[in-house]
C-alpha positions in Angstrom: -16.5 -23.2 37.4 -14.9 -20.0 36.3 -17.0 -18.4 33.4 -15.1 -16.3 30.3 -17.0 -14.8 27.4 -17.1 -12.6 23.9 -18.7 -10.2 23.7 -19.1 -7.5 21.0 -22.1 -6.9 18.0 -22.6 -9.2 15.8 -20.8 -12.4 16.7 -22.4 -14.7 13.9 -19.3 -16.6 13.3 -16.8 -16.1 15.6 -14.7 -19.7 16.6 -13.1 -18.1 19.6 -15.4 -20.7 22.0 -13.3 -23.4 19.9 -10.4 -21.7 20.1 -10.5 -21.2 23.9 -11.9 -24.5 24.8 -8.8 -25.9 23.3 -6.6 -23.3 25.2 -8.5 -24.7 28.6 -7.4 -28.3 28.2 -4.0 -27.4 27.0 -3.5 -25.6 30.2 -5.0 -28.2 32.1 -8.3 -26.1 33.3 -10.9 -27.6 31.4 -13.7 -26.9 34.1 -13.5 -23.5 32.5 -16.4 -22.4 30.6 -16.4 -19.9 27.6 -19.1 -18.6 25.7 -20.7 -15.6 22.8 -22.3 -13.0 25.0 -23.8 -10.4 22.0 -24.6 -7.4 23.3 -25.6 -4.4 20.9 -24.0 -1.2 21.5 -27.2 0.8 22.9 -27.4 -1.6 25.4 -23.8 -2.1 26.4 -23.3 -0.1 29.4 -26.8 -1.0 31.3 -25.8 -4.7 30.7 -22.0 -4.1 31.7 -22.9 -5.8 35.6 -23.5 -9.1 33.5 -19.8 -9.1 32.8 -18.6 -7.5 35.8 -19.0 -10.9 37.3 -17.1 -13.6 35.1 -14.0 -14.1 35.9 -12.6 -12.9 32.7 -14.1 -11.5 29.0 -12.9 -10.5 25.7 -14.0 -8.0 23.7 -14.6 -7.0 20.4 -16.3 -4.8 17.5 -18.0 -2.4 18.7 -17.2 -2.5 22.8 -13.7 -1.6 22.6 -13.0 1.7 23.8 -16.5 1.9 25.1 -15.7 -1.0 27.4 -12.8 1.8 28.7 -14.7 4.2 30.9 -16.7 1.3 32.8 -13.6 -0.4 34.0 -11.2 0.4 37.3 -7.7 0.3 35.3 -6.4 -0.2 31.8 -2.9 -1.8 31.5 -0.1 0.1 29.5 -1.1 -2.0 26.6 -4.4 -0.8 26.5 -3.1 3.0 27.0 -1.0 3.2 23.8 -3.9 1.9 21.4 -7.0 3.3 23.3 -8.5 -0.1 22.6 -9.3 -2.8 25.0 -10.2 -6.9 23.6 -9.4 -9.1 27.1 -10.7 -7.5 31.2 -9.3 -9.8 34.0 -11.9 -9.8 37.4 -9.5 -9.6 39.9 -11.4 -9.9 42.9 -13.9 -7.6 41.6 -11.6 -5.1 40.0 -12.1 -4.6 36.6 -8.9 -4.3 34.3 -8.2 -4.0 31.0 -5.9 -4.9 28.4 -4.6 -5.6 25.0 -3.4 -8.6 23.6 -4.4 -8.2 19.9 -0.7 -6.7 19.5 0.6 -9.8 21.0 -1.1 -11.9 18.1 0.1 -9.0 15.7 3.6 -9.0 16.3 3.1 -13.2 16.6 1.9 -13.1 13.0 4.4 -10.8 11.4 7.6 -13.0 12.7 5.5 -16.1 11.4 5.9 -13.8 8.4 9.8 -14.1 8.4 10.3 -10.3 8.9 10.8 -7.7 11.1 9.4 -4.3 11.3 12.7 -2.1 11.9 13.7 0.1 9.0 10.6 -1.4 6.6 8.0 0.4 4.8 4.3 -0.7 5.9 1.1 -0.1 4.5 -1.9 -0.7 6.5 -5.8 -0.6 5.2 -8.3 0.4 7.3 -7.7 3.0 10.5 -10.1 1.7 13.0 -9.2 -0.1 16.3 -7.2 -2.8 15.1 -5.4 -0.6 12.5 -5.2 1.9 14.9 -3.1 -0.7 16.7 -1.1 -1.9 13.2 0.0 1.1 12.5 1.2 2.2 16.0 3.1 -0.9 16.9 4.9 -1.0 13.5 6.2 2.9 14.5 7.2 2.0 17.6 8.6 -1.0 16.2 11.1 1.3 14.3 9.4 1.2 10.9 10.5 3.6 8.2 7.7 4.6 7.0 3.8 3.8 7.7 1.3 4.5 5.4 -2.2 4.4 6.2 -5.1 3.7 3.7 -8.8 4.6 3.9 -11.9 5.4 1.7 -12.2 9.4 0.4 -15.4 9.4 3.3 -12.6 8.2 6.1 -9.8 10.3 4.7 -9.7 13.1 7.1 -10.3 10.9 10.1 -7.3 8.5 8.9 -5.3 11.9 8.3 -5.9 13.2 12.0 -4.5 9.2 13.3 -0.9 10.0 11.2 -1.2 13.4 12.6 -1.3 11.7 16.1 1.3 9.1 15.7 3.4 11.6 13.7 3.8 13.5 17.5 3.7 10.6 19.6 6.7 8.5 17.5 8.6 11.5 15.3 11.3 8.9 13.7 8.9 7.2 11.4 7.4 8.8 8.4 3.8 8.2 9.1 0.6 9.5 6.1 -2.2 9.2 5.3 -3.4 8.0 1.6 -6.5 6.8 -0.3 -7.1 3.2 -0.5 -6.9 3.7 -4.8 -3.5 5.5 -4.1 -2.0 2.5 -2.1 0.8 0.3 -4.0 4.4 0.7 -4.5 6.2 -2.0 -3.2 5.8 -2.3 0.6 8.0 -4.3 2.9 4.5 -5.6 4.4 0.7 -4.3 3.7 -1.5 -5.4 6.7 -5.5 -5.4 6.6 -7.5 -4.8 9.2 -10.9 -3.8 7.5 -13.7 -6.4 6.8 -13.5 -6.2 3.2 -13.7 -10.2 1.9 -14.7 -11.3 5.3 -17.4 -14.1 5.4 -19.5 -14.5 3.7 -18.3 -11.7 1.0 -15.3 -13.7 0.1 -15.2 -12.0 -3.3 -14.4 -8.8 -1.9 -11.0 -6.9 -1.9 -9.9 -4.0 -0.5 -7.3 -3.7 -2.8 -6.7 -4.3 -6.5 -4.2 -6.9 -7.8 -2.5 -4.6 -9.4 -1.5 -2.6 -6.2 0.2 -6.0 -4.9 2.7 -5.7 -7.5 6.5 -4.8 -6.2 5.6 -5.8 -2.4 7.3 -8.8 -0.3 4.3 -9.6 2.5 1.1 -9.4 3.6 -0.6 -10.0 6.6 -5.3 -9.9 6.3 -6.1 -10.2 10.3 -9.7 -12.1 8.4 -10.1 -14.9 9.5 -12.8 -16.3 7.8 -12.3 -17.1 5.4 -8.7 -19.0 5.7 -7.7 -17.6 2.7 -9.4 -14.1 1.6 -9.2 -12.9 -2.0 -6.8 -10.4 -0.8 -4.4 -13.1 0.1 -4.9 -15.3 -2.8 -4.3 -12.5 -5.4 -0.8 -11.5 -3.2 -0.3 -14.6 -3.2 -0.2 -14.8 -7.1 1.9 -11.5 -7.2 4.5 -13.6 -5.5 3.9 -12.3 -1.8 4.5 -14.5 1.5 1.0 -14.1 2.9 -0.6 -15.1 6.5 -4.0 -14.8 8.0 -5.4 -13.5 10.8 -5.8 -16.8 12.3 -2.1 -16.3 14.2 -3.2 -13.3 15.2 -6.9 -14.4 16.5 -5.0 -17.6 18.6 -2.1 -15.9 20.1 -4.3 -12.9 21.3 -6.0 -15.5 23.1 -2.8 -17.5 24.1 -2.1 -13.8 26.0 -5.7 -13.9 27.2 -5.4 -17.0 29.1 -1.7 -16.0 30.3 -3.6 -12.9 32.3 -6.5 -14.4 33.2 -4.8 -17.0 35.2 -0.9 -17.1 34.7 -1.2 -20.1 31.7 1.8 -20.8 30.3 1.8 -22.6 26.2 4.7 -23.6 23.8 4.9 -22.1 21.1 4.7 -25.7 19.0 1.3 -26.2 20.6 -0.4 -22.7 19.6 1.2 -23.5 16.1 -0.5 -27.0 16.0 -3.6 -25.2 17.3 -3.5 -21.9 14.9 -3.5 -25.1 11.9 -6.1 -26.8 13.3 -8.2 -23.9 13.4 -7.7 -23.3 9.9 -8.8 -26.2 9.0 -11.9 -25.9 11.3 -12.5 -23.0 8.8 -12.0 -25.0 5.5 -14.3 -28.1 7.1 -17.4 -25.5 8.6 -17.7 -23.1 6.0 -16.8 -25.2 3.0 -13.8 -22.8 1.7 -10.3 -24.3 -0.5 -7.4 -23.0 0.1 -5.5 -21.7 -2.8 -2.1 -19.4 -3.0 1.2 -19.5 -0.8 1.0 -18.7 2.5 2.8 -19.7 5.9 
């Protein structure tokens, strides 16, 4: 039996077992096993030989450029976002990649648009906004704006600064979270605010959705954040980071050992997860979203 697991710190309520399980079958290897493997940070690189002999493991908060220095080779993927979330065992070497901007780019054509020439707002400048922000420059955006808190501000100003050198055709800045709004093509969150089980949370206000066309929250859980359901009211298309948690793990599979899926079958699956979510932590869904 080949072994897969999650790790990261805390891993509460993560569904990726479910997720995966069902990714096994539909590729016909259901003698696969895959399970949570918390590992606090402190203790992450003296436990490291525990996964340096599974087959395969994902990664998340807080392991993901930790994780980079303890492997043989990162794939281009992982290079251009410093961030790592899926290391293949191939015979005992250790590599790493990204596939979280495979489930990013997944979720904004489920959105109905496309990057080039729009203006994109993204909350929150940590590994997966890192990512966000990136991709949508080198996706041809116009202009990306990044958010943060007034403590985060100089650390979210020294990331434009970066990507400002590294892709000079798009307009990239930093801003405070209270400055954001404006009308955005798309506004994209990848901080925690509303996660479960602080579903009353925002990071924005309503009033900043105003004059924007789409939003993507990579939460989860719940299926529907507050975020979403007030954008939602401002007459935004919204999605949630469901497509984004199942096609990162689609790619997963597809590297671990060459699976192959249809498109209709992760869509059927990205459904049924969100109602996995509805059923197991007792949320309604409320809004328009696609």
């Amino acid at each position: 039996m080949e072994h897969y697991v999650l790790t990261g710190h805390p891993l509460g309520h993560s569904v990726s077992p479910v997720i995966h399980k069902r990714l096994f079958a539909l590729s016909g290897h259901e003698g696969c096993d895959y399970s949570l493997l918390p590992i606090p940070p402190e203790d992450f690189t003296s436990r490291f030989q525990e996964l340096s002999r599974l087959s395969g493991f994902n990664v998340t908060i807080p392991h993901k450029q930790a994780v980079i220095p303890l492997l043989d080779s990162i794939d281009v993927s992982a290079q251009r976002y410093h961030a790592v979330n899926v290391v293949h065992n191939n015979n005992g070497t250790l590599t790493g990649y990204n596939t979280d901007v495979t489930g990013f780019l997944k979720s904004v054509e489920r959105l109905g648009i496309t990057l080039s020439g729009k203006r994109v707002l993204v909350l929150g400048y940590g590994g997966a906004g890192r990512m966000m922000a990136a991709e949508a420059a080198w996706q041809g955006a116009e202009e990306v704006s990044i958010a943060a808190r007034k403590s985060s501000l100089e650390k979210a100003e020294k990331l434009a600064a970066e990507f400002r050198k590294a892709v000079p055709h798009c307009k990239i800045s930093a801003l405070l979270l209270e400055e954001a709004g404006g009308g955005y093509d798309l506004i994209v969150n990848s901080t925690p605010v509303g996660m479960y089980p602080h579903t009353e949370a925002s990071p924005l206000l309503k009033k900043q959705l105003e004059g924007s066309k789409a939003l993507f929250d990579a939460i989860y859980n719940p299926a529907q954040t507050r975020l979403m359901a007030d954008a939602a009211e401002c007459g935004l298309i919204v999605s949630g980071g469901m497509t984004m948690l199942v096609w990162q793990a689609a790619a997963a599979h597809e590297i671990w050992y060459g699976a192959r899926f249809e498109t209709k079958d992760i869509e059927r699956l990205i459904r049924e997860m969100e109602d996995y979510i509805l059923t197991h932590f007792q949320r309604q869904p409320c809004g328009r979203q696609v």
